[in-house]
C-alpha positions as CSV (number, residue, x, y, z in Angstrom):
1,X,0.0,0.0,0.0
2,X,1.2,3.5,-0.9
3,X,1.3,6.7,1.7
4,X,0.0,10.2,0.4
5,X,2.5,13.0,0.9
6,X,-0.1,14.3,3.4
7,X,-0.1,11.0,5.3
8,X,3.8,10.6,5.1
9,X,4.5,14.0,6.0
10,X,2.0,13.6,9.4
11,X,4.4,10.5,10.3
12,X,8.1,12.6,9.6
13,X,5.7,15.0,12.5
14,X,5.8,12.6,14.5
15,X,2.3,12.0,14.3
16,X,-0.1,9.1,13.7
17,X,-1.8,7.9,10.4
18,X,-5.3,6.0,10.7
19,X,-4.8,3.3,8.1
20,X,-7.7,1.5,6.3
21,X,-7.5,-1.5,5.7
22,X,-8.1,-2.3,2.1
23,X,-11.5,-4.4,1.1
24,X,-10.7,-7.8,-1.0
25,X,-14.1,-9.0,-2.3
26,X,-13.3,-12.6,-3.8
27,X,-15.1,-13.3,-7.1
28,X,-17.9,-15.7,-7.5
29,X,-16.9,-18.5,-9.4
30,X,-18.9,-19.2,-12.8
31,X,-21.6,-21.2,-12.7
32,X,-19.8,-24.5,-14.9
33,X,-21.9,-24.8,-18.4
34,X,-24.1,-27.6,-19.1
35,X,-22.4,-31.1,-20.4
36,X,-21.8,-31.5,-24.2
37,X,-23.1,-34.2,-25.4
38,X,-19.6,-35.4,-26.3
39,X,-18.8,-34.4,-22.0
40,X,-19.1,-37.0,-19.2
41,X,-20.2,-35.4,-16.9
42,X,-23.3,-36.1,-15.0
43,X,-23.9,-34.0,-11.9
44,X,-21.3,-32.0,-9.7
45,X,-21.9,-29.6,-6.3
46,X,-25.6,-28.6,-7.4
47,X,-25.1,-28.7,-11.0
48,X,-26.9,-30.9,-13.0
49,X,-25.4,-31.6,-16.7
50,X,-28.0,-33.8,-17.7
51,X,-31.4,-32.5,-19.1
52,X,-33.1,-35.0,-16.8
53,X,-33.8,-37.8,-15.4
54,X,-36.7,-40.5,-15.5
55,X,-36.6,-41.8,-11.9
56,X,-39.4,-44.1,-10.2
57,X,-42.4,-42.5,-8.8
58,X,-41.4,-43.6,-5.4
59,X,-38.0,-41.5,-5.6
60,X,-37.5,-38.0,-4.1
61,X,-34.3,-36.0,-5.5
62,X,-33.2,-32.7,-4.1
63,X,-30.5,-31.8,-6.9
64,X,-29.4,-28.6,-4.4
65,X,-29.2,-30.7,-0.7
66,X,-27.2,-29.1,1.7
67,X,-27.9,-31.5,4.2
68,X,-24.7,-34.7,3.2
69,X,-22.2,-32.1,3.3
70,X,-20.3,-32.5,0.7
71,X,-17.8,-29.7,-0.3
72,X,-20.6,-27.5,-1.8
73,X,-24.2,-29.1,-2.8
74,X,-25.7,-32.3,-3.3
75,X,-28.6,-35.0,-4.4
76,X,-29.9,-36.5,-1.4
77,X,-32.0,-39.6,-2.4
78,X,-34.9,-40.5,-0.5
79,X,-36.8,-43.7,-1.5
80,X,-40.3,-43.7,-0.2
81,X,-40.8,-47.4,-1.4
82,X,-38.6,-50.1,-1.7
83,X,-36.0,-50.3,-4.9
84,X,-36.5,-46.8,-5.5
85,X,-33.8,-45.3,-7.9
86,X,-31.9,-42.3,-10.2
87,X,-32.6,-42.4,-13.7
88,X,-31.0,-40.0,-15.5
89,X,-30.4,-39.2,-19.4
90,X,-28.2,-38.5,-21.6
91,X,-28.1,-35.3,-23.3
92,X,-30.1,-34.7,-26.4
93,X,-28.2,-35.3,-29.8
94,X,-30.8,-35.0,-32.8
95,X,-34.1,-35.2,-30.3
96,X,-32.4,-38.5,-28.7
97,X,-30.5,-38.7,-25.1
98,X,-27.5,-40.2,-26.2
99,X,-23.5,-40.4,-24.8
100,X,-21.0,-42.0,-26.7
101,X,-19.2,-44.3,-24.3
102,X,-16.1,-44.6,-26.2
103,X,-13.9,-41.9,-25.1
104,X,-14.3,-43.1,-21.3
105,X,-13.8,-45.9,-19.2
106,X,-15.6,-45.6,-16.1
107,X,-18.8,-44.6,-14.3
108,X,-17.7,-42.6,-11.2
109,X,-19.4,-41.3,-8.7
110,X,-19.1,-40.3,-5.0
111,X,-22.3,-41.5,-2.3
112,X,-22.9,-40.9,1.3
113,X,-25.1,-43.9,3.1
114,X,-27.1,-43.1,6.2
115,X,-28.3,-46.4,7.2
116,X,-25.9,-49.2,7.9
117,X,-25.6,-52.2,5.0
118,X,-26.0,-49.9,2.3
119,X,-25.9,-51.2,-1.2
120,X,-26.4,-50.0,-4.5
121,X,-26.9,-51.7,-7.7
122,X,-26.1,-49.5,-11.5
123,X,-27.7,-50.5,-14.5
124,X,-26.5,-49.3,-18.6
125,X,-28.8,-48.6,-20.7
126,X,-28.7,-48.0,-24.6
127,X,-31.7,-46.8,-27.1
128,X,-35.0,-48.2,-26.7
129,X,-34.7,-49.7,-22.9
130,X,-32.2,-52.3,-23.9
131,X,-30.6,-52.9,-20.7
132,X,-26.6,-53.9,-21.8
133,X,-25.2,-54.3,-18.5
134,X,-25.5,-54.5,-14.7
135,X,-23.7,-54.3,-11.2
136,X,-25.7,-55.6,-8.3
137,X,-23.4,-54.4,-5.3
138,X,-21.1,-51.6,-6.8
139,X,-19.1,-51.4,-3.5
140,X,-16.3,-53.9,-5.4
141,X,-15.6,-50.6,-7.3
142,X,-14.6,-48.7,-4.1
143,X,-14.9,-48.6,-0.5
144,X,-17.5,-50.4,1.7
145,X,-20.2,-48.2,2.3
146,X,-20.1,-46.5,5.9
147,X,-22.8,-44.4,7.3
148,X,-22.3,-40.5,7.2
149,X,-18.8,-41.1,5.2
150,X,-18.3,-40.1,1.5
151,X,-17.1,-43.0,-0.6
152,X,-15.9,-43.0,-4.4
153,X,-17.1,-45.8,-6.7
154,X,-15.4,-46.5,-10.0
155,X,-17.6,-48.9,-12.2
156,X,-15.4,-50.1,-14.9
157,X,-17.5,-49.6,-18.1
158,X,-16.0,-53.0,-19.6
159,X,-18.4,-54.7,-16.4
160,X,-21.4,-52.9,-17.8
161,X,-20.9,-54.1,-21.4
162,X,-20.2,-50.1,-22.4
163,X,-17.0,-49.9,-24.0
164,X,-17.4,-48.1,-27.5
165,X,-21.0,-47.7,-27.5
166,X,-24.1,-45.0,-27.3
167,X,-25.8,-45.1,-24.1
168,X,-29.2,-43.5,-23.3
169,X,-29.3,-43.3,-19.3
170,X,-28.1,-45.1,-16.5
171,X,-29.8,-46.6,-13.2
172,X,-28.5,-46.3,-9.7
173,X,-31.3,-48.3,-7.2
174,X,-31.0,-48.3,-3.6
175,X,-31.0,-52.5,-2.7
176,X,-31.4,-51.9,1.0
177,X,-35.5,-52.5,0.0
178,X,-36.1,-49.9,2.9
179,X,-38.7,-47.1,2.6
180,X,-37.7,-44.3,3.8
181,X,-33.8,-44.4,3.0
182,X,-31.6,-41.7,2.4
183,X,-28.4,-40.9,1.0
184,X,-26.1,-38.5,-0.7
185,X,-24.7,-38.6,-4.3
186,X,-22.1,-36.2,-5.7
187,X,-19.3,-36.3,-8.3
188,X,-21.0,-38.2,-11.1
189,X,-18.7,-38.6,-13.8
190,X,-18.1,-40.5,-17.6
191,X,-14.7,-40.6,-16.9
């Protein structure tokens, strides 16, 4: 910070200077834009890339939960019936949701159980409801679930019968069967 002459010449007097301290506002970071269609990613913190999702009638989503904590904002998951689940799609490419599969590897995705024994099952889906490939218990990909801890899952896209293709949505169903259940996704990713 530089003195006036005033304010230097007041401390050569002998006298004191009242400083203020300078005001640093910090910026506010862009909101990300949505996914391309050739982009894999799926949601992130509060933003959802996808244009939406097709989940069961006895699913509630809340894409901007504060609630699991995570670094920023969430989807909590509530199932208010047993096998409820997250059906999202693909963005649109000529009217159809559609991803091309073949410059990735992996589903990833970060969940937050709140009842003990979690377990979740994905399934891959291509045009037309053709289900190409499923995972009953995805907790091989990562860590065993732990209620109120964050865990990273990393579903190998060979396991799901994706490599190379053009997917339409995906499926991730709670398999606890419990009504009621809750828990936290973030950090869903083609990767």
């Amino acid at each position: 910070m530089q003195l006036s002459a005033a304010e230097l010449a007041a401390l050569n007097a002998g006298n004191s200077v009242t400083m203020l301290s300078p005001v640093i506002t910090q910026p506010t970071p862009p909101t990300p834009p949505p996914a391309s269609p050739g982009s894999g990613a799926v949601y992130a913190n509060g933003n959802f890339y996808w244009p939406g999702d097709w989940s069961g009638s006895n699913t509630t989503l809340n894409y901007k939960d504060t609630v699991g904590n995570a670094p920023n904002e969430d989807l909590s998951f509530t199932s208010n019936g047993p096998w409820a689940y997250w059906l999202p799609y693909a963005p649109l490419v000529g009217g159809n949701p559609q991803i091309n599969l073949a410059p990735f590897h992996a589903l990833q995705m970060s969940l937050k159980p709140t009842k003990p024994n979690q377990k979740w099952s994905v399934n891959l889906y291509k045009a037309g409801d053709v289900m190409i490939g499923t995972i009953s218990d995805i907790s091989v990909y990562g860590s065993a679930p732990v209620v109120g801890q964050w865990g990273v899952y990393t579903v190998p896209l060979s396991v799901l019968n994706g490599m190379g293709i053009t997917a339409e949505k995906f499926l991730l169903q709670d398999q606890t069967g419990l009504t009621g259940n809750i828990f936290y996704i973030n950090n869903v990713a083609f990767i």
